[in-house]
C-alpha positions in Angstrom: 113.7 96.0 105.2 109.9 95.6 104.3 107.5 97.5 105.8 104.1 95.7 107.4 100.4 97.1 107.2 97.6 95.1 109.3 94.3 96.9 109.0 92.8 97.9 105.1 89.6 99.5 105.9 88.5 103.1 104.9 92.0 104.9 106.5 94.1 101.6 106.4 93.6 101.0 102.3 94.5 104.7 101.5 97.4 105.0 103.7 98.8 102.0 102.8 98.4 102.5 99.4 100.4 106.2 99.9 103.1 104.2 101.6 103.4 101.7 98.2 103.3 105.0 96.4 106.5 106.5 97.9 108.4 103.1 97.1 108.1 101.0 100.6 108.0 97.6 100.2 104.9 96.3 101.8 103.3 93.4 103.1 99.7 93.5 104.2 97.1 91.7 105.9 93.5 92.0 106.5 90.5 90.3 107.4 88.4 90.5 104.2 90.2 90.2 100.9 89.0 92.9 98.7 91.1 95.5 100.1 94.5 92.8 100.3 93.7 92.2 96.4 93.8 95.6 95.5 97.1 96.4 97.1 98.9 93.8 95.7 98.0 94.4 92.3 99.4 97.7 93.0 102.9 95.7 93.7 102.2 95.0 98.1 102.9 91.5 98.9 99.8 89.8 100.8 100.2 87.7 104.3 98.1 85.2 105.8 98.2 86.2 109.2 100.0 89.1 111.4 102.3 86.8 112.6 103.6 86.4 109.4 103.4 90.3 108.4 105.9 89.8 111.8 108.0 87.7 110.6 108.5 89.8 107.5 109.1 93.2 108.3 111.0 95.3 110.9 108.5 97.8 111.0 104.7 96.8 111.6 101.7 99.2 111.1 98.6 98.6 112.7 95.1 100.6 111.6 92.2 99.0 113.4 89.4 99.6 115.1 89.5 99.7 118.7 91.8 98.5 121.4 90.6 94.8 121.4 91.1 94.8 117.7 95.1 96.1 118.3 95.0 93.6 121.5 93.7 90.5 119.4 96.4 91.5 115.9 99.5 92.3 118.5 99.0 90.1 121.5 96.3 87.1 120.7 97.4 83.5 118.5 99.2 84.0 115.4 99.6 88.0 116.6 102.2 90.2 116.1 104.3 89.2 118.9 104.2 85.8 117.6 106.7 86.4 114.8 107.9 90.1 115.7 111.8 89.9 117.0 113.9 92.4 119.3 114.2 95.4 117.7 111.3 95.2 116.0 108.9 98.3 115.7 104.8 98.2 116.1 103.6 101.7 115.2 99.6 101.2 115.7 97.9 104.1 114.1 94.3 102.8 115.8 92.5 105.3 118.0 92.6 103.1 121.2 92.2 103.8 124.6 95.6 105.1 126.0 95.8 103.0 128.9 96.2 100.0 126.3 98.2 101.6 124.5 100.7 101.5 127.3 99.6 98.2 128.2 100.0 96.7 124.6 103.4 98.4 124.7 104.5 97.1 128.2 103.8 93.5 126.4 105.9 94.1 123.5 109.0 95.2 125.4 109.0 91.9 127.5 110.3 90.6 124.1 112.6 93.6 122.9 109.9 95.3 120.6 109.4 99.0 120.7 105.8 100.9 120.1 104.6 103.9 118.8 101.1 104.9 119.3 100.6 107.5 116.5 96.5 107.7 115.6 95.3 110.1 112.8 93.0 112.7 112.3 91.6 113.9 109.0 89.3 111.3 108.2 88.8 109.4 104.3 89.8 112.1 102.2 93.1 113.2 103.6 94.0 109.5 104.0 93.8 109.5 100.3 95.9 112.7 100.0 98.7 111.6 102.3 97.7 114.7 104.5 96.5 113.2 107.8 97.6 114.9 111.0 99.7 112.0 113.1 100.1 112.4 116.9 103.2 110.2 118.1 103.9 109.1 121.6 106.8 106.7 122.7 110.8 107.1 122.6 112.3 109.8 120.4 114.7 107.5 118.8 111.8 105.3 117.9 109.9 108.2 116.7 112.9 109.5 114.8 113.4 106.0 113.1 109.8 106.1 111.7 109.0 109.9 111.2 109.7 109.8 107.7 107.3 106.7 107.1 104.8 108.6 108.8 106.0 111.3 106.4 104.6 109.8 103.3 100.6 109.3 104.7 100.7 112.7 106.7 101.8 116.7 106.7 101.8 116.9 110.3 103.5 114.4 112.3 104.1 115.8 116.3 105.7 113.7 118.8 103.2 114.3 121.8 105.2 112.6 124.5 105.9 108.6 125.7 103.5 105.8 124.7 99.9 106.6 125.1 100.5 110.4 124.4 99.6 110.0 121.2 95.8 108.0 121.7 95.8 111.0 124.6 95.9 113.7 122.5 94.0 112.0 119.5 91.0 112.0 122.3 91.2 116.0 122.8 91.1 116.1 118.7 88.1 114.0 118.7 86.1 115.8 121.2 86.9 119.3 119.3 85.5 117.7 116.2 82.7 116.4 117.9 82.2 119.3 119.1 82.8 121.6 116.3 80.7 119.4 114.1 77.5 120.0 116.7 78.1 123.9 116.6 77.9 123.8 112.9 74.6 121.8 112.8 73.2 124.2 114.8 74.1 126.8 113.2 72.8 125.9 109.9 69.7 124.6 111.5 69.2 127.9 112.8 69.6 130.1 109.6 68.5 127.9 107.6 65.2 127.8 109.0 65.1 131.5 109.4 64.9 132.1 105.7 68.9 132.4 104.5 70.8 130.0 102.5 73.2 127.6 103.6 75.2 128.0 101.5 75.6 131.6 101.5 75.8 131.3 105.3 78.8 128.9 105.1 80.2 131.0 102.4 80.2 133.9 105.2 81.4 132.5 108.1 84.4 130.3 106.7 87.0 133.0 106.6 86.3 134.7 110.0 86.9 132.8 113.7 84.0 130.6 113.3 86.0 128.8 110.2 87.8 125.7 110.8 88.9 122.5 108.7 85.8 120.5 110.1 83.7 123.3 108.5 84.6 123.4 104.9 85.1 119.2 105.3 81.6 118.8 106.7 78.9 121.6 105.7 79.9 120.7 101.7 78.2 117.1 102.8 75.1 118.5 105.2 74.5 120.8 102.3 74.6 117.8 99.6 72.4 115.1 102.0 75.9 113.0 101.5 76.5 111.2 104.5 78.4 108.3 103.4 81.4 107.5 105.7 84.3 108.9 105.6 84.3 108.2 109.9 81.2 106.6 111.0 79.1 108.4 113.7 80.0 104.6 115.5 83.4 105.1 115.0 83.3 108.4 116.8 81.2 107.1 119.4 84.5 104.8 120.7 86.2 107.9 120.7 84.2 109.7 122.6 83.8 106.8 125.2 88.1 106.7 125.4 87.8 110.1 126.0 85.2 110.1 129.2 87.0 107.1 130.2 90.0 109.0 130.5 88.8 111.9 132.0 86.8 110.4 134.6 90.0 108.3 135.9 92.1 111.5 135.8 89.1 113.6 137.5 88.1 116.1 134.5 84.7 116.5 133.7 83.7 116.6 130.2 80.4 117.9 130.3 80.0 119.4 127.1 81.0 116.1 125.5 78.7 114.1 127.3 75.7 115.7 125.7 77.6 115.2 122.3 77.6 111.4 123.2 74.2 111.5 123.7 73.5 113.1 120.7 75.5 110.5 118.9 73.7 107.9 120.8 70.7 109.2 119.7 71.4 108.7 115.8 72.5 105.6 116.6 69.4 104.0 118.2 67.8 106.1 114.7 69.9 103.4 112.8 72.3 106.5 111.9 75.8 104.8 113.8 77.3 104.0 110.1 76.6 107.7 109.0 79.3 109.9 108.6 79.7 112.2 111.6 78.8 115.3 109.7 74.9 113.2 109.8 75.1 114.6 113.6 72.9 117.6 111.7 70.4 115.3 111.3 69.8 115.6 115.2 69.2 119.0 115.1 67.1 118.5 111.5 64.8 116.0 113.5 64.1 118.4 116.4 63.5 121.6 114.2 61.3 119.7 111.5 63.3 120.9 108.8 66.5 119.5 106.4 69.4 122.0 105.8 70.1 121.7 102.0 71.6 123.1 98.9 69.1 125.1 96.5 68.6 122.7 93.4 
């Protein structure tokens, strides 16, 4: 049975293309054609719409960008529902808001289709490796039916719980990055401006409790003035907004990532939204009159 992929942009393309890769046959669809192109020179079969990616395949990936994206591909005209049949599987790999999550998946059993929400976490470069982190929610037999899919674009791959559990705990991940990404900046503001390296200062720190994987991903780019996407500050905005959402329907407050928000806010109005997230230094760089960078 083929295997569908709707959704080709920076995560969609490399994942897909690590799914090709491990010998799935794949039929993809996207709006703009570049990415389509690629793929099927590397053997995937193209589709006009996701109806007919539907129509094609018992298993049906989605990686877009926000819930009304996955609402328009699944549920709108010519959407996935359209061509999917019972026993069909939609495993959306967007970061969405859980409530439509389980909304979108509510729709899709009315017509015997099952759904997995399983977002990622590792950003560009370990889409490209196959080595994203995938959190799973929905039924175990569903789960079990895809893990080994899911295998071939990531190393860890956790069911969380039922539907929704997955976009649930992609939202915790999101605000630690967040988060964790802030702390660095002003860290390396800090030192940086009090006369020691960055570099050195990274070097340091990386192997004691202050090292994480958003560390040695991010500071190599704040040190380099590289801040080309690999997940758009705008990108992480949504998130962030999912994740207040949430928590203010289920009575948590969130107040350290409210001021994150705002900080990302912040670049945005600056014309900084399609910055990679590790530009949230440029906050701090802003407020302290001075750049963190590499010695030449």
């Amino acid at each position: 049975m083929k295997t569908g992929f709707i959704g080709l942009g920076i995560m969609g393309k490399p994942m897909a293309a690590n799914l090709l890769k491990a010998g799935y046959q794949l039929v993809v669809h996207n709006r703009s054609q570049g990415a389509v192109r690629e793929l099927v020179a590397k053997g995937a079969e193209a589709a006009s719409s996701p109806r007919e990616v539907a129509e094609k395949c018992g298993v049906i990936v989605t990686m877009l960008p926000n819930s009304p994206d996955v609402r328009q591909v699944v549920l709108g005209p010519n959407g996935v529902l359209e061509g999917a049949t019972a026993g069909s599987v939609i495993v959306d790999m967007s970061s969405i808001a859980p409530l439509a999550a389980k909304e979108i998946a509510a729709r899709a059993a009315e017509k015997g289709v099952e759904m997995l929400d399983a977002p990622v976490s590792g950003g560009e470069p370990k889409a490209i490796e196959g080595t994203l982190s995938i959190m799973v929610g929905g039924k175990k037999e569903v789960f079990d039916r895809c893990c080994e899919m899911l295998g071939k674009m990531g190393t860890s791959v956790v069911l969380c719980g039922d539907v929704g559990a997955g976009n649930t705990t992609k939202l915790a991940n999101q605000v630690i990055v967040a988060l964790n990404i802030a702390a660095m900046s002003e860290a390396l503001v800090l030192g940086a401006k009090a006369g020691v390296d960055p570099e050195t200062i990274y070097r340091a720190i990386r192997g004691g409790l202050a090292g994480s994987t958003a560390l040695d991903l991010k500071t190599p780019m704040v040190l380099n003035g590289d801040f080309r996407p690999g997940f758009r500050i705008e990108l992480h905005i949504k998130d962030l907004a999912n994740a207040l959402d949430t928590a203010h329907e289920i009575g948590v407050p969130l107040p350290l990532t409210g001021q994150i928000m705002e900080i990302m806010q912040a670049l945005k109005v600056d014309g900084k939204g399609g910055d990679d997230h590790s530009g949230i230094v440029q906050f701090y760089e802003k407020l302290a009159k001075f750049e963190v960078r590499k010695k030449r």
